[in-house]
C-alpha positions in Angstrom: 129.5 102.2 149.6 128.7 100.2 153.3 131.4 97.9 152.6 134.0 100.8 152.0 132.4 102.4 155.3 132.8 99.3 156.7 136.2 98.8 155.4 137.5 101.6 156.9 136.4 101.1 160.3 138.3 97.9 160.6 141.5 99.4 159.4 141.1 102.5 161.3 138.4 102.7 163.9 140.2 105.6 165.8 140.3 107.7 162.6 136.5 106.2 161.9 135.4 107.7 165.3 136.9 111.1 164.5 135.2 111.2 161.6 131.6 110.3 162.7 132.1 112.6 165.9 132.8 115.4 163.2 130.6 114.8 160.8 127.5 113.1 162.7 125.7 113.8 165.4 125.8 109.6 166.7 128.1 110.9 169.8 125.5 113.7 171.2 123.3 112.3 173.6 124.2 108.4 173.9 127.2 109.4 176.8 126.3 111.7 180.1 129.9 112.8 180.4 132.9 113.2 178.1 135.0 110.4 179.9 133.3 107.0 178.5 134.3 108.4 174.8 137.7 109.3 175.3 138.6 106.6 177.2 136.7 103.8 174.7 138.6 105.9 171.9 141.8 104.8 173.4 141.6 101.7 174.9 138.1 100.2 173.3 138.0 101.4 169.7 135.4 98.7 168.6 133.4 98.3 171.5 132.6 101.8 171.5 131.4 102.0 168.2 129.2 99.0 168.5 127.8 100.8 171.3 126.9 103.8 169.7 125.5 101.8 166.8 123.4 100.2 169.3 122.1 103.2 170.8 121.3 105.2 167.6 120.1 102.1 165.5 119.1 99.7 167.5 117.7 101.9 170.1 119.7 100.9 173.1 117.9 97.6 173.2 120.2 95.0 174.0 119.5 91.8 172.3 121.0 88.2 171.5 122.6 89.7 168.7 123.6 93.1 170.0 125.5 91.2 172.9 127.0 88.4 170.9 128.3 91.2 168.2 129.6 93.3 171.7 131.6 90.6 172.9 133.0 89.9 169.7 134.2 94.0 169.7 135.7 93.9 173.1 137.9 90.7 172.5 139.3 92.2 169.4 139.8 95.5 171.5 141.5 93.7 174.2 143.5 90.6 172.0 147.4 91.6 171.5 148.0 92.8 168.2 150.8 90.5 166.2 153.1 93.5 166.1 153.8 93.5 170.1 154.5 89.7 169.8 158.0 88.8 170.0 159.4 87.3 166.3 161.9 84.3 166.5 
């Protein structure tokens, strides 16, 4: 069952955020204001699930691993996606 729940975040991490903000309560109290989560849920899909898996299981504490694993979600948020390259 994790690697389905797993699956499905990396096919759709923007319908995988809906679903934990509706069904969870992960969202409630890691953000001060509404802005961080909307924004990361358009432009920073993965990032901001790692974070919020950070804060609710990790505890907020930043580690080797936390950081390493963070990096690793911001450059798949931010790498072009094959679909807007140009095909020859």
């Amino acid at each position: 069952m994790p690697f389905l729940i797993g699956l499905l975040i990396l096919i759709a991490p923007r319908l995988s955020i809906a679903a934990i903000w509706y069904f969870t309560a992960w969202f409630e109290g890691v953000f001060e204001t509404a802005l961080w989560p909307l924004l990361g849920f358009f432009f920073t899909p993965f990032t901001l699930l790692w974070y919020s898996v950070v804060e609710n299981v990790y505890g907020g504490q930043w580690d080797t691993l936390q950081i390493v694993v963070g990096v690793i979600a911001l450059l798949i948020d931010l790498s072009p996606s094959s679909s807007k390259r140009k095909k020859e």
